[in-house]
Backbone as numpy.savetxt, mean C-alpha at the origin, in Angstrom:
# Nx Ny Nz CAx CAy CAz Cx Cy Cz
-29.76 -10.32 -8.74 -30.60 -9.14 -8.74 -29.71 -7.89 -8.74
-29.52 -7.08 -9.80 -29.36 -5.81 -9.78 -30.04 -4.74 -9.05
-29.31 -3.98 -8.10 -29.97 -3.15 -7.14 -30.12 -1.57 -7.63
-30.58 -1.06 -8.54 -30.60 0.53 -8.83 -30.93 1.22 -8.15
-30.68 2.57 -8.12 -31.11 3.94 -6.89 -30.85 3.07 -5.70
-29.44 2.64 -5.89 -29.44 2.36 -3.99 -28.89 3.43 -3.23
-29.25 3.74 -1.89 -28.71 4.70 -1.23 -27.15 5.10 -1.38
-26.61 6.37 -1.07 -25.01 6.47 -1.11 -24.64 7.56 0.02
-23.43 7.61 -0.18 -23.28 9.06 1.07 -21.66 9.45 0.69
-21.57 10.22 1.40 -19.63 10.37 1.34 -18.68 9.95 0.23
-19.53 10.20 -0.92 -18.90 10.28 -2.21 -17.42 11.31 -2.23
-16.21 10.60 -3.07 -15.28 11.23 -2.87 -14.82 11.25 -4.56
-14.57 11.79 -5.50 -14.07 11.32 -6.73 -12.18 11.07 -6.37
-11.63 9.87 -7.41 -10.82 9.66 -7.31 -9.98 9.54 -8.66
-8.76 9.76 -8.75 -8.15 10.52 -9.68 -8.60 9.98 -11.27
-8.85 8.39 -11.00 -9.03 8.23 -12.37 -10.69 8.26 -12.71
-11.61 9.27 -11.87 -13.05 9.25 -12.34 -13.87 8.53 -11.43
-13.42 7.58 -10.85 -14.22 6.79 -9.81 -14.42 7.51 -8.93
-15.59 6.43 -7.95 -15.78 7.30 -6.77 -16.23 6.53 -5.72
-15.13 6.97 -4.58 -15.49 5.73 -2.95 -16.75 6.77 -2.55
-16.98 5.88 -1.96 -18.41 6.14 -1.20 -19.11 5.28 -0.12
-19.99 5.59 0.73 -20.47 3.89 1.26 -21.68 4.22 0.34
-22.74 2.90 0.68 -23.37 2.55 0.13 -24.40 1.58 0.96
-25.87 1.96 0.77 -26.38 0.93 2.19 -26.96 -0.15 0.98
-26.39 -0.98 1.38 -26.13 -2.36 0.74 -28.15 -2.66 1.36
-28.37 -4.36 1.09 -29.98 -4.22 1.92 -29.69 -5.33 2.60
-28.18 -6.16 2.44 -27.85 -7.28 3.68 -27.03 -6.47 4.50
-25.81 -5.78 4.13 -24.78 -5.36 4.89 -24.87 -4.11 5.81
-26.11 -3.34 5.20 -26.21 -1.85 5.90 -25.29 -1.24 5.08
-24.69 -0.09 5.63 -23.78 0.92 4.69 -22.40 0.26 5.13
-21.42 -0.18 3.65 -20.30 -0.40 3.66 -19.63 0.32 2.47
-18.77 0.43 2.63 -17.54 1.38 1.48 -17.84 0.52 0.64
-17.78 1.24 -0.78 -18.23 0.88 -1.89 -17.58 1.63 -3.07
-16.75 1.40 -3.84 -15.93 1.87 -4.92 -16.68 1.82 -6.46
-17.37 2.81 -7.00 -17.98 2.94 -7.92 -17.50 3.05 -9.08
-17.23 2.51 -10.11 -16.28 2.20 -11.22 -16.96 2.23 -12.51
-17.11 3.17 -13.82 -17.97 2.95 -14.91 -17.50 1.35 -15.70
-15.87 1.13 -15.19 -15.96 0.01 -15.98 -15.88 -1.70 -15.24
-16.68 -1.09 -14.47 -16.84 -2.54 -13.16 -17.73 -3.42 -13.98
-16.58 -4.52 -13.83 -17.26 -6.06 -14.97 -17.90 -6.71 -13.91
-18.12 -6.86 -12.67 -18.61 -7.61 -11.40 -20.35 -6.52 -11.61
-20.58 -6.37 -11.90 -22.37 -5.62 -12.08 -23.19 -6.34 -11.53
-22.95 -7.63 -10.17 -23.84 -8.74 -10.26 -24.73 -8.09 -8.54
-24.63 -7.32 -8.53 -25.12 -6.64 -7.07 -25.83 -5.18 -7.53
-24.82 -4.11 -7.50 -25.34 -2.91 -7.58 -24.95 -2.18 -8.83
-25.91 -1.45 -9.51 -25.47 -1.40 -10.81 -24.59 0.09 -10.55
-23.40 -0.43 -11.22 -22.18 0.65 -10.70 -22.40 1.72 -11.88
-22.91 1.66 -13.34 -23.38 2.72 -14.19 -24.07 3.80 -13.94
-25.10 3.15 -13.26 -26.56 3.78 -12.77 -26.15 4.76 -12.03
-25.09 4.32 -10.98 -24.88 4.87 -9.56 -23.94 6.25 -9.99
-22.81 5.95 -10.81 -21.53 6.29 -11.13 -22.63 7.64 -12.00
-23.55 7.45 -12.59 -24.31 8.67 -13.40 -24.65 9.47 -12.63
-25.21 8.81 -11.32 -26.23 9.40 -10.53 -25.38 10.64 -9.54
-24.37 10.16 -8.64 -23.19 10.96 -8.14 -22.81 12.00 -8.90
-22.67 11.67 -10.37 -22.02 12.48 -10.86 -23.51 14.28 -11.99
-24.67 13.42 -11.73 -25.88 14.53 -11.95 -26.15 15.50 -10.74
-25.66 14.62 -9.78 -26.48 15.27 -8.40 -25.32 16.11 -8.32
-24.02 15.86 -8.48 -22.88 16.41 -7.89 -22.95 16.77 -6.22
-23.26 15.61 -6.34 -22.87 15.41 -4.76 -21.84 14.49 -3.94
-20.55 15.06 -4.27 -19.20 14.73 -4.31 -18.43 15.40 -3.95
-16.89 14.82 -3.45 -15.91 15.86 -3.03 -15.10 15.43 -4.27
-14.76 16.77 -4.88 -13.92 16.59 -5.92 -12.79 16.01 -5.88
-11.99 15.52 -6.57 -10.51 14.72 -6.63 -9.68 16.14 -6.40
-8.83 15.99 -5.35 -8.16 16.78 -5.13 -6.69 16.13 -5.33
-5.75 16.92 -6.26 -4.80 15.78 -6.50 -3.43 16.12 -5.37
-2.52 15.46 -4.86 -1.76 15.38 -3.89 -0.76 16.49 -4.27
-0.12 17.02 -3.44 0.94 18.31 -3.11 2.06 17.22 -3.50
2.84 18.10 -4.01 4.47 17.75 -4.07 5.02 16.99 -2.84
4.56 17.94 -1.63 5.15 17.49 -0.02 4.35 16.33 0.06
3.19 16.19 -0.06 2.32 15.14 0.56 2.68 13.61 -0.53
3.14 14.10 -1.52 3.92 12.82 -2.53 5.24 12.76 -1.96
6.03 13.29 -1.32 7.50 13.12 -0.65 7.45 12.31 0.20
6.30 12.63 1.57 5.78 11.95 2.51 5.32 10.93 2.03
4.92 10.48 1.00 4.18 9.17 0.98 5.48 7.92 0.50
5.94 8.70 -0.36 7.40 7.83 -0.76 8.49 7.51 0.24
9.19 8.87 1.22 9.60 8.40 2.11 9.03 7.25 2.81
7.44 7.09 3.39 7.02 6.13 4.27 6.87 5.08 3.33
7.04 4.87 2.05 7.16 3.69 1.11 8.34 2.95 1.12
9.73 3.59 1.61 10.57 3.40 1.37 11.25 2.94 3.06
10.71 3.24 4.08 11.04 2.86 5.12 10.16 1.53 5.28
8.56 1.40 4.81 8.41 0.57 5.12 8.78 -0.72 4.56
9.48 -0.14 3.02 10.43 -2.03 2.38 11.15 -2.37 3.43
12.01 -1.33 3.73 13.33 -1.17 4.80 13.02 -2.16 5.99
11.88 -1.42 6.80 11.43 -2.69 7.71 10.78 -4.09 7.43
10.27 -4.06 6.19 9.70 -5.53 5.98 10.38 -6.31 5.74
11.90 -5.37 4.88 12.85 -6.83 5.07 13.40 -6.84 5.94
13.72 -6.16 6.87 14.32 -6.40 8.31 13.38 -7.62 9.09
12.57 -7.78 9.13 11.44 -7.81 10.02 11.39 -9.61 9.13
11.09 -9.49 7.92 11.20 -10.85 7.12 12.49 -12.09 6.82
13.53 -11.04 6.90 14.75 -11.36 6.12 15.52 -11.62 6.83
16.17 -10.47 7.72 17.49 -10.08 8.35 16.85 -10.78 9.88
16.02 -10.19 10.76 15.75 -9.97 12.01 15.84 -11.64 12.44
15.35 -12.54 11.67 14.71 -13.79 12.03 15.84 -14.44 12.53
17.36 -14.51 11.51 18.30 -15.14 11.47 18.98 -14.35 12.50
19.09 -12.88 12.58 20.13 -12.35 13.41 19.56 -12.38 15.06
18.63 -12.90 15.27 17.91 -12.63 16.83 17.73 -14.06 16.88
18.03 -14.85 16.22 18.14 -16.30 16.35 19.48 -17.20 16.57
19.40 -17.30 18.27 20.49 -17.53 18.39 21.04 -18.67 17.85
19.96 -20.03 17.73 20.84 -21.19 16.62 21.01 -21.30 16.03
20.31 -20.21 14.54 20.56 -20.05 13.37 21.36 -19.34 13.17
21.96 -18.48 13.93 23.18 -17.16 14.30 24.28 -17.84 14.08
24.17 -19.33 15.05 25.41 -19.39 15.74 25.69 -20.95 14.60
25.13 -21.16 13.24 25.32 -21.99 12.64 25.77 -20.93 11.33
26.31 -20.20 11.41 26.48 -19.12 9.99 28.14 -18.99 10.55
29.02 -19.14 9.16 30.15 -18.98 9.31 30.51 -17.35 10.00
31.81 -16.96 10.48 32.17 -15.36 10.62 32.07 -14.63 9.49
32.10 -14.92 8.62 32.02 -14.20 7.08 30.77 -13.90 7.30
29.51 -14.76 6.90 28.76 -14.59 6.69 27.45 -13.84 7.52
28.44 -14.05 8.85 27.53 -13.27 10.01 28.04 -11.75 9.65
29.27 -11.31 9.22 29.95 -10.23 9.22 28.78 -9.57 7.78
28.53 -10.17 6.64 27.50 -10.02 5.48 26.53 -9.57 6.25
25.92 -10.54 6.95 24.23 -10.12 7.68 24.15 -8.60 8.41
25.55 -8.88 9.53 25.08 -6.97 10.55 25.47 -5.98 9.08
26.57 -5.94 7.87 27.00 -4.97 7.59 25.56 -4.76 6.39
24.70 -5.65 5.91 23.52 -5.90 5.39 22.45 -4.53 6.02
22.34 -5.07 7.20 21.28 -4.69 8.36 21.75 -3.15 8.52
23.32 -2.97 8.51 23.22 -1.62 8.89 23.36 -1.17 7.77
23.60 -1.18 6.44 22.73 -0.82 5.19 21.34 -0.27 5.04
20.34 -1.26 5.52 19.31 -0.81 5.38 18.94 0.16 6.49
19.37 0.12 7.34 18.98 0.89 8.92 19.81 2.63 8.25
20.56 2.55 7.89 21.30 3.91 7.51 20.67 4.31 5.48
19.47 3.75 5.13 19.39 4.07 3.70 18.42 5.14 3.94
18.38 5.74 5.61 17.49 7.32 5.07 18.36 8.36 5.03
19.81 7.55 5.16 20.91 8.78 5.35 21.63 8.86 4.12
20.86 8.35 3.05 21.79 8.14 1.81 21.72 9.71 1.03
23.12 10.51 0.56 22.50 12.05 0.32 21.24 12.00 -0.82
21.04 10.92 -1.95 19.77 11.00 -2.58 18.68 10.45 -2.12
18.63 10.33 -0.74 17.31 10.02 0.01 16.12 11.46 -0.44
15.20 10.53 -0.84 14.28 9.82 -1.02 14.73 8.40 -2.25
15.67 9.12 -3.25 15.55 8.47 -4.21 16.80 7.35 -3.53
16.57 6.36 -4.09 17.87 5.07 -2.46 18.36 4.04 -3.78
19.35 4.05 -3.01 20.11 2.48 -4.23 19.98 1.79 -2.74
19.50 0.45 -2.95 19.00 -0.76 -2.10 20.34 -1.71 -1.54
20.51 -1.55 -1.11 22.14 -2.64 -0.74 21.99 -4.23 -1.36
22.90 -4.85 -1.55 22.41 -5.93 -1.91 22.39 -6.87 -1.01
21.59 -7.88 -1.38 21.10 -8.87 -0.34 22.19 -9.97 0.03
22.99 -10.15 1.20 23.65 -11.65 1.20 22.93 -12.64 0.82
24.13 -13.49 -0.08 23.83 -14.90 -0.61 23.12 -15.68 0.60
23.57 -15.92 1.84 23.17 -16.23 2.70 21.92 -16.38 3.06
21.45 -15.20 2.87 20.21 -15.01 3.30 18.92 -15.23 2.05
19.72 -15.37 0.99 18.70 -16.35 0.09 18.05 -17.26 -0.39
18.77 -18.11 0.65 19.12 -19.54 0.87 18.54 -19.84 1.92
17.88 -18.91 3.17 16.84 -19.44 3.75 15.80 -19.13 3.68
């Protein structure tokens, strides 16, 4: 069943024409709902209908597109959070593990901290934001 004129609220347009919004669904109540002219899933709420309707009423917050600063900020926190996921995935597991620590040759433990403090020092790199990635020990590819 296709649902037309279903309720909406807090329409926001988004850069490429779409538009979040909730939407009171008639099982779910109002849940966020992403309105798309070229949504192939049509098997619920008809996203055409809706996507017309937002956009006659103009009852929307226009796409406001992001500041220079507020794109700096978003990349910096893009770039710290690889930083920690491979710490956190990669590095942390083996180096806070004392049996897997203490089964890694001196070389290769010497690879892992000088690894770790690579990534821990890549907001100090002078083209920070823009970062060359250290490379990964062999070591650590291998587990």
């Amino acid at each position: 069943m296709l649902i037309k004129n279903i309720e909406y609220k807090n329409a926001q347009q988004l850069a490429n024409g779409s538009f979040d919004c909730e939407v009171n669904h008639p099982e779910f109540n109002w849940i966020p709902y992403t309105v798309e002219l070229n949504d192939v899933d049509n098997s619920v709420i008809d996203s055409v209908e809706l996507h017309q309707r937002i956009t006659e009423e103009d009852s929307f917050e226009a796409y406001v597109a992001p500041t220079a600063e507020e794109l700096l900020e978003l990349k910096i926190e893009e770039i710290r959070s690889k930083r920690n996921f491979i710490l956190r995935s990669t590095v942390d597991p083996i180096a806070s593990n004392v049996l897997r620590w203490n089964d890694l040759t001196e070389t290769e433990k010497a690879e892992i901290a000088t690894y770790r403090t690579e990534l821990l020092d890549i907001t100090d790199q002078e083209s920070f934001p823009e970062v060359t990635w250290p490379t990964q020990p062999e070591v650590l590819n291998n587990e």
